[in-house]
C-alpha positions as CSV (number, residue, x, y, z in Angstrom):
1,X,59.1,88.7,113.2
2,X,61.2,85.3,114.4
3,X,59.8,82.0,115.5
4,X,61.4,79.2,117.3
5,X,64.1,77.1,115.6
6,X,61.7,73.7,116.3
7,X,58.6,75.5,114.0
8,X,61.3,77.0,111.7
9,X,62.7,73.4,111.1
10,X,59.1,72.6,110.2
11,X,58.5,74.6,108.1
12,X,61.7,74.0,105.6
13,X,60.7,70.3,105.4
14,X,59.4,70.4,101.9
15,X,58.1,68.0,99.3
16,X,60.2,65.5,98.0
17,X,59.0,66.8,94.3
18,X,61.5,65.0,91.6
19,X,62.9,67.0,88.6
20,X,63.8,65.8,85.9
21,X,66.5,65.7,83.5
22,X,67.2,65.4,79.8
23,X,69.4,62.1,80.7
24,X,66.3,60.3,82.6
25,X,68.1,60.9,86.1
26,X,65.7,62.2,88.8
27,X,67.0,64.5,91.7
28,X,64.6,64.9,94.7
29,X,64.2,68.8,94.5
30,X,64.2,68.9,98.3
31,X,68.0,68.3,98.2
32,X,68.5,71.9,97.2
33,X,65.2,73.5,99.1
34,X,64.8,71.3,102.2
35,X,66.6,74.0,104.7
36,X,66.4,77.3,101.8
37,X,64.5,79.9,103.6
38,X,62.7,82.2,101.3
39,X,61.3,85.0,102.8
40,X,62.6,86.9,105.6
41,X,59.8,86.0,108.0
42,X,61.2,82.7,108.3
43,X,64.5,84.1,109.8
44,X,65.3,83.7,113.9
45,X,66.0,87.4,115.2
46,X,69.9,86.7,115.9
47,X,72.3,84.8,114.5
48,X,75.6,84.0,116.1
49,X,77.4,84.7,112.3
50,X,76.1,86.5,109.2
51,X,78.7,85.5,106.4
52,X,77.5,87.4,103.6
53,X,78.7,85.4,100.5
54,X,77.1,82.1,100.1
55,X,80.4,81.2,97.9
56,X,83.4,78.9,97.6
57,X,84.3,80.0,101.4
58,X,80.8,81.2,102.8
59,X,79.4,77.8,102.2
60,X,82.8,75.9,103.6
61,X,83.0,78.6,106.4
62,X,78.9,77.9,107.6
63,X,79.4,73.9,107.3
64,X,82.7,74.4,109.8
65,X,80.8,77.0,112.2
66,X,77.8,74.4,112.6
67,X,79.0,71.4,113.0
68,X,78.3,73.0,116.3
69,X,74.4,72.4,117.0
70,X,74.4,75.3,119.3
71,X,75.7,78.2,117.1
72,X,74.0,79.1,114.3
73,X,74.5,80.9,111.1
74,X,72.6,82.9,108.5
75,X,74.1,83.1,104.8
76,X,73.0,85.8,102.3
77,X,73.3,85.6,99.1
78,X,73.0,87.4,95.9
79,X,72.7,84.5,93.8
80,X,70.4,81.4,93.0
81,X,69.9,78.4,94.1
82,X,70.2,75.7,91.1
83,X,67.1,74.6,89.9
84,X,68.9,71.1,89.8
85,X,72.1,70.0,89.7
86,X,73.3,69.6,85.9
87,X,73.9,65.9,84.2
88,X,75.2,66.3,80.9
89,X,77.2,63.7,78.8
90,X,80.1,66.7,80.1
91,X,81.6,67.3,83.8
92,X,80.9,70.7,85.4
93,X,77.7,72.1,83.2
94,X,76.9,74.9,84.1
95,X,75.1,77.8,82.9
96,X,75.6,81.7,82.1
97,X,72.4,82.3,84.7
98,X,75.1,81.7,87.8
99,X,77.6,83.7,86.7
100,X,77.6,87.7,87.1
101,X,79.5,89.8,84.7
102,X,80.8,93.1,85.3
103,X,82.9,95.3,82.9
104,X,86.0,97.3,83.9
105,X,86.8,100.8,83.3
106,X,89.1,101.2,79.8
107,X,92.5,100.2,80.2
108,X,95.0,102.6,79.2
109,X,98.0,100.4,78.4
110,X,95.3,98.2,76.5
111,X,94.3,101.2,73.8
112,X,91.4,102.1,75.8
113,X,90.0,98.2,75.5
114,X,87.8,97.3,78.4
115,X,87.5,93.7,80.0
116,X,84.8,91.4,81.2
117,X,85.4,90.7,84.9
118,X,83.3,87.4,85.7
119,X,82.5,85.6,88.6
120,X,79.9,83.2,90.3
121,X,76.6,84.4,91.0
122,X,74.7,81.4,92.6
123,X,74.8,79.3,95.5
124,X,77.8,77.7,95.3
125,X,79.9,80.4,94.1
126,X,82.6,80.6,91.6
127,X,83.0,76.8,92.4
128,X,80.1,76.3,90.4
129,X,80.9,78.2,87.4
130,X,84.7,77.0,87.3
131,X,86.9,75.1,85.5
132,X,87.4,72.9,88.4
133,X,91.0,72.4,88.4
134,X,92.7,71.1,91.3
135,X,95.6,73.0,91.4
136,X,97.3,74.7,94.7
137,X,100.6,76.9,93.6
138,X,103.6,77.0,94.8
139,X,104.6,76.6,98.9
140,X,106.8,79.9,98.3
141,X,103.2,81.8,96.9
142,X,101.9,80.8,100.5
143,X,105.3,81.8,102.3
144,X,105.0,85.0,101.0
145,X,102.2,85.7,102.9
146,X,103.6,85.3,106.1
147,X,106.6,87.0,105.3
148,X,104.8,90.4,105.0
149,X,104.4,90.1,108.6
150,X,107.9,89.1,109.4
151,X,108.2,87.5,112.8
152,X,104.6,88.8,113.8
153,X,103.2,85.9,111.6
154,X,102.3,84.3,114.7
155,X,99.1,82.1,113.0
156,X,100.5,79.9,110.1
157,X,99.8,82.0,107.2
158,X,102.7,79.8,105.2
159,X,102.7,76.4,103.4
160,X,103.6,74.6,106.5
161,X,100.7,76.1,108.2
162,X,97.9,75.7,105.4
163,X,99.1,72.2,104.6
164,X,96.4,70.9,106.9
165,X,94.0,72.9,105.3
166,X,94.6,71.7,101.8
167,X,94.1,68.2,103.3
168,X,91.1,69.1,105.4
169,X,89.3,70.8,102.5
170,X,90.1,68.3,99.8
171,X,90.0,64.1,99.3
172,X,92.1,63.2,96.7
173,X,90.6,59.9,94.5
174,X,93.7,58.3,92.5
175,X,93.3,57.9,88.7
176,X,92.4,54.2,87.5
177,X,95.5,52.6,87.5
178,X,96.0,51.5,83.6
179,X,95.5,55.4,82.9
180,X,98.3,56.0,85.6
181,X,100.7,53.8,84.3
182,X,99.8,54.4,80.8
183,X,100.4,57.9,81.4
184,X,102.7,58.0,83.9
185,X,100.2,59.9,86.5
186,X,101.9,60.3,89.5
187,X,100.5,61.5,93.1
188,X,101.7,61.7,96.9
189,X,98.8,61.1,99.1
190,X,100.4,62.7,101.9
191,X,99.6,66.0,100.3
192,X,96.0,65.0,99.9
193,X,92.6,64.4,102.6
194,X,91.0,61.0,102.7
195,X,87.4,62.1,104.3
196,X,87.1,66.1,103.3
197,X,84.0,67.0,101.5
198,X,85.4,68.5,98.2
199,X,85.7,65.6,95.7
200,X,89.3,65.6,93.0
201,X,89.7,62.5,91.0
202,X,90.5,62.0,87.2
203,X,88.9,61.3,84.3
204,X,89.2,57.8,83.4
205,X,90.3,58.4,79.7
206,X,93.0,60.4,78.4
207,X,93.6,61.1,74.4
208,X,97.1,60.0,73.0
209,X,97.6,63.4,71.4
210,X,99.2,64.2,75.0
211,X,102.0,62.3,74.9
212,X,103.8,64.4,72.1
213,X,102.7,67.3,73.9
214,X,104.0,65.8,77.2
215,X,107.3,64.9,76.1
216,X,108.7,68.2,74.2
217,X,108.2,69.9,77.5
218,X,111.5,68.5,78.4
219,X,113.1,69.0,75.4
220,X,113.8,72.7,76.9
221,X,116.4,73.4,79.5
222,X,114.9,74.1,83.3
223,X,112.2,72.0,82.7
224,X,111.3,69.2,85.2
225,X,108.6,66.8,85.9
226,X,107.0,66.8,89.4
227,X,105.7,64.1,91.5
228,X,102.3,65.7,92.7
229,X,100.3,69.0,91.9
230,X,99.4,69.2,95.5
231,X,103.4,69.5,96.8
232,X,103.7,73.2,96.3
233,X,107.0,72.8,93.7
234,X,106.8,73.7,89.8
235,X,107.1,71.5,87.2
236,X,105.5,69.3,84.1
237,X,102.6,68.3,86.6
238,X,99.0,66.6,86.4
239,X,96.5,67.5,88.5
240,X,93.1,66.2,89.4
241,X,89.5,67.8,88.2
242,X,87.7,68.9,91.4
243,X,84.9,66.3,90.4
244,X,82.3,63.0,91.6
245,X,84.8,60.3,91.4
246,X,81.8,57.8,90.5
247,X,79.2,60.4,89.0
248,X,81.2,62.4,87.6
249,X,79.5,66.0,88.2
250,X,81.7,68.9,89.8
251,X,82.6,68.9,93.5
252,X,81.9,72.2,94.7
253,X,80.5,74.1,97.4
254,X,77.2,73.7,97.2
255,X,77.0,69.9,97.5
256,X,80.0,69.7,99.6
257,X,79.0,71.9,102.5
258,X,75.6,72.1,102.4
259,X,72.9,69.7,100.4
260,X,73.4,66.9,102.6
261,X,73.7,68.6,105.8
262,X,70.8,69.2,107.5
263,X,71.2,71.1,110.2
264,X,68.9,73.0,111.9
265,X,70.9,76.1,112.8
266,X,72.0,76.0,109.4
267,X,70.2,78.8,107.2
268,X,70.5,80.2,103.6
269,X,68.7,83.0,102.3
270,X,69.7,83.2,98.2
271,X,68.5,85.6,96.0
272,X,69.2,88.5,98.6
273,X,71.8,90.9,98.1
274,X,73.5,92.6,101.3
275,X,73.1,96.5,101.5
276,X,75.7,97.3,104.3
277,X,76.9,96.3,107.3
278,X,75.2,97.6,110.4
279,X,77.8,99.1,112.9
280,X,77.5,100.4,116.5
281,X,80.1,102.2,117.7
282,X,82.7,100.7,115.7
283,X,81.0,97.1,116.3
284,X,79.6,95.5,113.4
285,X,75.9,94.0,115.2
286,X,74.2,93.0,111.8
287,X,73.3,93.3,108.2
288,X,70.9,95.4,105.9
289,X,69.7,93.3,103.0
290,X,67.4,93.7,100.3
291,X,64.4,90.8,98.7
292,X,61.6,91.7,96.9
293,X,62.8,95.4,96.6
294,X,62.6,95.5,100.5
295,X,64.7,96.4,103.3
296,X,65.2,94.1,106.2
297,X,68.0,93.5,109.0
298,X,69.1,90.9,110.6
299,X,71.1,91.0,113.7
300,X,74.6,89.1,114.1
301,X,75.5,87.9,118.2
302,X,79.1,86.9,117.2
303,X,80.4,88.1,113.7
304,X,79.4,89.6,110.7
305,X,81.5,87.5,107.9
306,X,82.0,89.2,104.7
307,X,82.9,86.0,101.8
308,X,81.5,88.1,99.6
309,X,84.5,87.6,96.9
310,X,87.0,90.2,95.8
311,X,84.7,91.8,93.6
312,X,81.9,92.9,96.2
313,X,83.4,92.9,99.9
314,X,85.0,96.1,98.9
315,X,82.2,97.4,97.9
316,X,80.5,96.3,101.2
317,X,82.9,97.2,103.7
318,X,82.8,101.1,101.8
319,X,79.0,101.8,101.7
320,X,79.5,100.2,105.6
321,X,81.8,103.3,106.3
322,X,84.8,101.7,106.2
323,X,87.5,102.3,103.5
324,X,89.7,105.2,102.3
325,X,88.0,108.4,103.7
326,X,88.4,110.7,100.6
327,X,86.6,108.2,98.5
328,X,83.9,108.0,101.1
329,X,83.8,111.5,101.7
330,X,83.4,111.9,97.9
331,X,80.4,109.6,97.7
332,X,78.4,111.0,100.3
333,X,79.3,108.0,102.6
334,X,80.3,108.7,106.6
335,X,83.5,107.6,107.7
336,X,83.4,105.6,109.9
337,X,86.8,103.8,110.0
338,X,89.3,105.4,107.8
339,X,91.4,102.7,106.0
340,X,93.3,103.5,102.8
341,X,93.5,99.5,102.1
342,X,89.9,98.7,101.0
343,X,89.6,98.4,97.4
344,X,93.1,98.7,97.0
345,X,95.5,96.0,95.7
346,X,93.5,93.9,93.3
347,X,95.3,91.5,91.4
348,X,94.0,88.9,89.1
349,X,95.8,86.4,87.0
350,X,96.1,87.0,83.0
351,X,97.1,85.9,79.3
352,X,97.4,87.1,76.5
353,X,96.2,85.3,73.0
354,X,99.2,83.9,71.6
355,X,98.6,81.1,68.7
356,X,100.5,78.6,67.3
357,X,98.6,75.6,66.0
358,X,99.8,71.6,65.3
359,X,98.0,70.5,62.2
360,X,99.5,66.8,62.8
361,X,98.1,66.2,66.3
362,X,94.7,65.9,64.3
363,X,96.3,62.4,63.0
364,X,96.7,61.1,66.2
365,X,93.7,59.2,66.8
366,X,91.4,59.2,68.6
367,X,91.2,62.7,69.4
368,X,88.2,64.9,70.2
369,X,87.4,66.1,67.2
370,X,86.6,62.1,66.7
371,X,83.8,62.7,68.6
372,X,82.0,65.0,65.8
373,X,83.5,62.7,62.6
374,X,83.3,59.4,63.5
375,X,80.3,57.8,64.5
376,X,81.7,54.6,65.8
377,X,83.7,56.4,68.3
378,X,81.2,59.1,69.1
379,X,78.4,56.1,70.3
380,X,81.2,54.3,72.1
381,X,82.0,57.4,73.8
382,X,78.1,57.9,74.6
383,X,77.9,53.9,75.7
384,X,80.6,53.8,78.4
385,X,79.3,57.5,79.7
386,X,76.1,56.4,80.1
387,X,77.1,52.8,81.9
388,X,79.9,53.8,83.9
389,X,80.7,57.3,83.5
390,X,83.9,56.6,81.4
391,X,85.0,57.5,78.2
392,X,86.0,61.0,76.7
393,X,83.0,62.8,77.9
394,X,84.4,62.4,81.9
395,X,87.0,65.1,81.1
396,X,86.3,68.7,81.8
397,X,89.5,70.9,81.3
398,X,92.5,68.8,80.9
399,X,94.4,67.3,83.6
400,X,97.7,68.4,83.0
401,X,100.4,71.4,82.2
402,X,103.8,72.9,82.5
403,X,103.8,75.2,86.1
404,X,106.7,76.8,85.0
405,X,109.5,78.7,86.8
406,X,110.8,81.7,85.6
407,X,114.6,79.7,85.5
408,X,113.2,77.8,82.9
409,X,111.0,80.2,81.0
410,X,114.3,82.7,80.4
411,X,117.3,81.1,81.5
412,X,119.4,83.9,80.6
413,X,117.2,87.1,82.0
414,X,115.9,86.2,84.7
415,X,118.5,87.5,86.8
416,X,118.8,91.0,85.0
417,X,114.6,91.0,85.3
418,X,115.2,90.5,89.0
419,X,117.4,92.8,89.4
420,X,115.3,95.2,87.5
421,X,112.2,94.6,89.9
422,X,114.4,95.0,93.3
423,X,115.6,98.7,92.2
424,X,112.7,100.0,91.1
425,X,111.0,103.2,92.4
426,X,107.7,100.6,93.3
427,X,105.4,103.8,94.0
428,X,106.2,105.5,91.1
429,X,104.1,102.9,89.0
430,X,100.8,103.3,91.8
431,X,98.4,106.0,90.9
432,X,99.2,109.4,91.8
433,X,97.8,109.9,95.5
434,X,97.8,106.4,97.0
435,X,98.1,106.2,100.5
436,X,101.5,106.2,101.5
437,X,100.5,102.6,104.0
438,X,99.3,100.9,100.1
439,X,102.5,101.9,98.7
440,X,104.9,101.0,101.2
441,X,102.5,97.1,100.7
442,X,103.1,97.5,97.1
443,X,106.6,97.5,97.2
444,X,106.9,95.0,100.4
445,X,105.1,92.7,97.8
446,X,107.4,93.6,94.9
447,X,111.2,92.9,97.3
448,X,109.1,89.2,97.9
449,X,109.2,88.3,94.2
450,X,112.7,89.1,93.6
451,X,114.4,86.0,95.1
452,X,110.9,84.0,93.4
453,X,111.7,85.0,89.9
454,X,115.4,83.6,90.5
455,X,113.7,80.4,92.4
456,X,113.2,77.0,90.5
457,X,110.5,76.5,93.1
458,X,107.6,79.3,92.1
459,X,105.2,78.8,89.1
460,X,105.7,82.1,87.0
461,X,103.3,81.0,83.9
462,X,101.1,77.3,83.2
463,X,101.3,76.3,80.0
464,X,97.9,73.8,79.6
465,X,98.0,70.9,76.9
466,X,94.8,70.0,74.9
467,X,95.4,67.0,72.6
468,X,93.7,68.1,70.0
469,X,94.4,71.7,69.7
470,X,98.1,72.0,71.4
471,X,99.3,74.0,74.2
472,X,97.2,77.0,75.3
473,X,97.9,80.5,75.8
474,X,100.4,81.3,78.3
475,X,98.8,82.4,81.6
476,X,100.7,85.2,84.0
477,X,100.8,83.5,87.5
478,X,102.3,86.1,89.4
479,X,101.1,89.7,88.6
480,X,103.0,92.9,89.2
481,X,100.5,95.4,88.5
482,X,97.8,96.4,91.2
483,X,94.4,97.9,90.6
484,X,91.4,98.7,92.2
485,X,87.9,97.8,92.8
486,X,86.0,101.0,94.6
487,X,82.2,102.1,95.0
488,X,81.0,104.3,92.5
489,X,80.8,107.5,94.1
490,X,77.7,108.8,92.1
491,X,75.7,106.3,93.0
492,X,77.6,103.8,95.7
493,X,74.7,101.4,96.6
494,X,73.0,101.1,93.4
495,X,75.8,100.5,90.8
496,X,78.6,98.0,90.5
497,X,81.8,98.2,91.5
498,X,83.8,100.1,89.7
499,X,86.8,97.7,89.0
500,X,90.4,98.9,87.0
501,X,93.0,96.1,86.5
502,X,95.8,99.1,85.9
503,X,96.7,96.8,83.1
504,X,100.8,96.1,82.4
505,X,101.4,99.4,84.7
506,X,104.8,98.0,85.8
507,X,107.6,97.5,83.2
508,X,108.6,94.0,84.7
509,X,105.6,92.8,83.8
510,X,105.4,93.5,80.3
511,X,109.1,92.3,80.0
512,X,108.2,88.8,81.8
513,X,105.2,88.5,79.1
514,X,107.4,89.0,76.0
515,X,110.0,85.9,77.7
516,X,106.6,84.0,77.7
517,X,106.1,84.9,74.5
518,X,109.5,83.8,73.3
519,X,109.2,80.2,75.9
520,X,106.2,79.7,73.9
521,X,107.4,80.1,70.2
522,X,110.1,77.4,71.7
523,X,108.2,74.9,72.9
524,X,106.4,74.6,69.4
525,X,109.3,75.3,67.2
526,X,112.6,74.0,68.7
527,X,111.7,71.2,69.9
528,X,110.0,67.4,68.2
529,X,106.8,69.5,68.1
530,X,108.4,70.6,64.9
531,X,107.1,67.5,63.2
532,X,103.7,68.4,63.6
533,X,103.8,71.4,61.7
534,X,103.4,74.1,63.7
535,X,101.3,77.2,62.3
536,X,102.0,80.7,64.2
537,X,98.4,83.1,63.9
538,X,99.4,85.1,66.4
539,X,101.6,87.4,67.6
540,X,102.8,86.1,63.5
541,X,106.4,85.5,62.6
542,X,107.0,89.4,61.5
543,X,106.7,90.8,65.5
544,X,110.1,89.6,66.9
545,X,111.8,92.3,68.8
546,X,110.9,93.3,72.6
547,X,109.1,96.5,71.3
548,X,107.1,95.2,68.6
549,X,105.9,92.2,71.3
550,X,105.5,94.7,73.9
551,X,102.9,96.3,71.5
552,X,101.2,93.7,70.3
553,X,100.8,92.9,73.9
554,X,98.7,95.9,73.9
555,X,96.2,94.8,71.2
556,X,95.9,91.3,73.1
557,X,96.7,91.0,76.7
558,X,93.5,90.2,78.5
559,X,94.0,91.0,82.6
560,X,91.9,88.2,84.3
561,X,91.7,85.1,84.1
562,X,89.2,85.0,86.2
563,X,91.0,84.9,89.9
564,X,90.4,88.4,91.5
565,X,92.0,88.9,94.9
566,X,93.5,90.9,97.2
567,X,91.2,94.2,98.0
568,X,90.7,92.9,101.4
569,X,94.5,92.5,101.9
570,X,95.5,90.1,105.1
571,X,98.7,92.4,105.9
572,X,100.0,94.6,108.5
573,X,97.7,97.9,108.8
574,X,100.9,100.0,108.2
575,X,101.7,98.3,104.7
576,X,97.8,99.0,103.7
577,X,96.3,95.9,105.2
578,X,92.5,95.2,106.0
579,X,92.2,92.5,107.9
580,X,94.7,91.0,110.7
581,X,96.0,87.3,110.9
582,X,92.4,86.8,112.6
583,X,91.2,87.8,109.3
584,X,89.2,90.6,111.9
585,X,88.8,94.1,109.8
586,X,91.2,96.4,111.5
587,X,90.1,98.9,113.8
588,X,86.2,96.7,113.7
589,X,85.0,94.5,116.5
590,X,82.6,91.6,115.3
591,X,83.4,91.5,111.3
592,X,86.1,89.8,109.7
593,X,86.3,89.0,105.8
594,X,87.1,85.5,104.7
595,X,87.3,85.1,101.1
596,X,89.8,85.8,98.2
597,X,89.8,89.2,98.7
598,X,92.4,88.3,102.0
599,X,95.2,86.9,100.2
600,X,97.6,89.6,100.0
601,X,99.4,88.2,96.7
602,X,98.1,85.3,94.4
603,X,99.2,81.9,94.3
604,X,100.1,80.9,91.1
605,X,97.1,78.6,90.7
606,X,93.4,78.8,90.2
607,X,91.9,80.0,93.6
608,X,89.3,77.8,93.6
609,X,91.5,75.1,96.3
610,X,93.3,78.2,97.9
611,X,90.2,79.3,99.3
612,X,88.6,76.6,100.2
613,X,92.0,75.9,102.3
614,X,91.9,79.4,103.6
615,X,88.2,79.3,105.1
616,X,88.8,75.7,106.3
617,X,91.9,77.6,108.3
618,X,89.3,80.9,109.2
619,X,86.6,78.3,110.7
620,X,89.1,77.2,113.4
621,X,90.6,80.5,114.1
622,X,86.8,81.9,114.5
623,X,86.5,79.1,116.5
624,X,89.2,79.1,118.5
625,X,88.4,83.0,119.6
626,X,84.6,82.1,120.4
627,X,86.0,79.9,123.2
């Protein structure tokens, strides 16, 4: 069935019905219905685009692609719309209903442990369930992309070239400027948009427990402070929350590239997962989805756009026919375009649960734990939220950390470790049988982190500062190991993903974790720090040498932090790649993938401004070709 878009607009104009909330605000529920189509009836028979993946980059990607009244765009997705958007006397609440979690296959170098892989399951995407930090990386993560396609890399896929991307996709709001001073918060708004959609600003409080915290960073040789978060250098740096400067609430997709929209030729269909991708003759011409435990297709005129995330457009693009053909083969599944990349390559960011505690920062005051102890300050706190959305409650993570370079984090190995990397047998540490294209990627990938663990320039591990509880654990930035995330080949539509991180499978890496280990213990012991007593829980004072750390590493290294990428690689087809610098699946006309599952190696940052850069940089690509 299809009707005409005029009667389709009709019909989505709903009733202004108010919700409300525990905090007496009311938000008119047509702001998250008005255009939601729920059943499939509603749906025009063609759309120019499909994007499956109503995420961080399906949501920026649909707001780019109509902007054009006369192309329109359908967007499945799995997930929920929010009932209403969350005002708590905290930024960002959200709930456990928008997240989906998976859990991976046992981990070998872990002693069989198994982690939680979790990610965004709502409108919105992992945007909405984040922790909304505003951070970028490093201009050499971005370099590296480009490089894999050596002087091929003929569409910007560098720092120079996503620059515009970052400032397109993000406005920067500058901290209040007593806070700035008072903590010296520096910014360059060259690095920044004035009129993009995504909100970052600051909190407008900060606790004083920070400046001890602050300071002992530079107590340690290599260390330097950085101007701005958003330059692509390393450093002691803060960085804004990706929030409301005036309400306060996150900034994500979902009210940044769609409530406020309303655009005709603008569709969403939530609660509807995709099936498969329809393909004629090598052509992707529309998409099977599922609602209300039925089938349905819908046809695509353009583009069938896969954003959705590095978890699922695997799984997508292999029950479509397309992915490594033994795999296929084994689950029953036709080949129809054999490529050994799909699935392949998944990286994530990770940590490990190191613990050393500062008893004294609890008699800097205030602090948070104020907030529980002492009434005074806890209604003060609840006054200026609730008049100006100031105070404690306005921040969500933190705002600031060490991005640290590898220089700085073991000035006297990192050479040897380097050197280590570059004459390695790279293959020998993939799994028996990998495609000889995904190998040759691997180690491609490994020769462009040699001259970045000598560089002062790339962030190897963040170091976040709380200033109540101290420094946090230390968080890999740049992985060596590479997993997977395949169909299950007993039942390839109906289960999950079957996703294996390959945990600390290359010796590097496990090397590089013990250093942090060691950075870590310095920070708190050897430098002022010292004066506020610092308590070691864990790995404990008995584990010193490289093998007992390298097995207690075992018992506590956790594989994600929640930033899964690369199973969609954007690299040459001969070094295992899956999409081209058109971000078009190889050897497929009409379907491209735009999402995290692209970027060939991780930034050393949160993905969450990565992506939104990288689909701002897809929509004018896509564009560009439709001409």
């Amino acid at each position: 069935m299809s009707i005409s878009r005029a009667s389709l607009l009709r019909t989505l104009v709903a009733s202004s019905a108010l919700v409300s909330t525990a905090y007496g605000y009311t938000i008119p529920r047509s702001v998250f219905q008005a255009r939601q189509i729920s059943d499939p009836s509603q749906l025009l028979e063609s759309y120019d685009y499909v994007i499956v993946g109503g995420g961080t980059a399906g949501l920026t990607l649909a707001d780019r692609l109509t902007e054009d009244e006369a192309t329109t765009v359908l967007v499945l997705e799995s997930g929920s719309f929010p009932v209403a958007e969350n005002i708590l006397p905290v930024v960002g609440g959200n709930t456990a209903a928008s997240r989906m979690v998976l859990t991976s296959v046992p981990q070998e170098n872990l002693n069989g442990r198994t982690q939680s892989v979790i990610i965004g399951h709502t409108v919105g995407g992992s945007s909405a369930v984040n922790a909304m930090i505003g951070a970028r990386g490093s201009a050499e993560d971005y370099d590296r992309w480009g490089q894999l396609f050596g002087r091929k890399n003929t569409y910007g896929w560098n720092w120079e070239g996503l620059l515009p991307y970052f400032k397109k996709a993000v406005t920067l709001n500058p901290p209040p400027a007593d806070l700035a001073e008072r903590y010296n918060i520096t910014w360059d708004e060259s690095n920044w948009g004035s009129d993009a959609p995504v909100q970052a600003s600051f909190p407008a409080f900060q606790y004083p427990g920070l400046d001890p915290l602050v300071n002992a960073f530079f107590e340690l040789p290599g260390v330097e402070a950085g101007k701005d978060s958003g330059a692509g250098g390393a450093g002691v740096l803060w960085f804004p929350t990706l929030m409301d400067p005036v309400k306060k609430q996150r900034s994500y997709a979902l009210n940044s590239h769609y409530q406020d929209l309303n655009r005709p030729n603008y569709h969403v269909l939530a609660d509807t997962p995709a099936r498969r991708v329809l393909l004629e003759k090598k052509r992707a011409t529309g998409v099977e989805f599922q609602k209300a435990n039925e089938t349905f297709t819908v046809k695509a005129g353009q583009e069938v756009i896969l954003s959705a995330g590095a978890v699922h457009t695997p799984k997508l693009l292999q029950v479509s026919g397309i992915g490594p053909k033994k795999l296929l083969k084994e689950a029953g599944i036709e080949t129809l375009v054999d490529l050994p990349g799909v699935g392949q390559n998944f990286q994530d960011h990770s940590s490990f649960g190191a613990a050393i505690s500062l008893p004294g920062l609890r008699n800097i005051h205030p602090n948070s734990g104020d907030l529980s102890t002492d009434p005074d300050f806890r209604r003060w706190a609840g006054e200026v939220w609730a008049a100006n959305r100031t105070g404690p409650y306005s921040i969500a993570f933190g705002n600031i950390a060490g991005w640290l370079p590898l220089t700085a984090i073991t000035p006297d190995r990192f050479d040897a470790l380097a050197d280590e990397l570059e004459t390695q047998k790279h293959a020998s540490f993939l799994p028996e049988g990998t495609h000889t294209s995904v190998a040759r990627g691997y180690a491609a990938q490994m020769r462009g982190l040699v001259p970045a663990m000598r560089s002062k320039d790339t962030v190897w591990s963040r170091y976040y500062v709380n200033a109540t509880t101290g420094a946090t654990r230390p968080i890999l930035n740049q992985p060596f190991s590479r997993g997977s995330i395949n169909i299950n080949p007993s039942d390839p539509f109906g289960s999950p993903p079957v996703v294996d991180y390959r945990a600390l499978t290359n010796p590097v890496e496990v090397k590089v974790l013990v250093e942090m280990i060691r950075w870590y213990r310095r920070y708190h012991f050897e430098t002022s720090l010292q004066s506020l007593g610092p308590v070691e829980t864990a790995p404990g004072e008995a584990l010193q040498t490289d093998e007992e750390l390298a097995a207690w590493l075992a018992e506590s290294f956790s594989p994600s932090d929640y930033h899964p990428a690369g199973t969609a690689a954007m690299m040459p087809l001969d070094l295992g790649g899956v999409v081209d610098q058109t971000l078009r699946v190889y050897k497929v006309k009409g379907l491209r993938v735009v999402d995290a599952s692209v970027m060939p190696v991780l930034p050393g940052a949160n993905t969450c401004q990565p992506t939104y850069a990288l689909a701002e940089k897809a929509a004018d690509i896509i564009k560009s070709k439709a001409k």
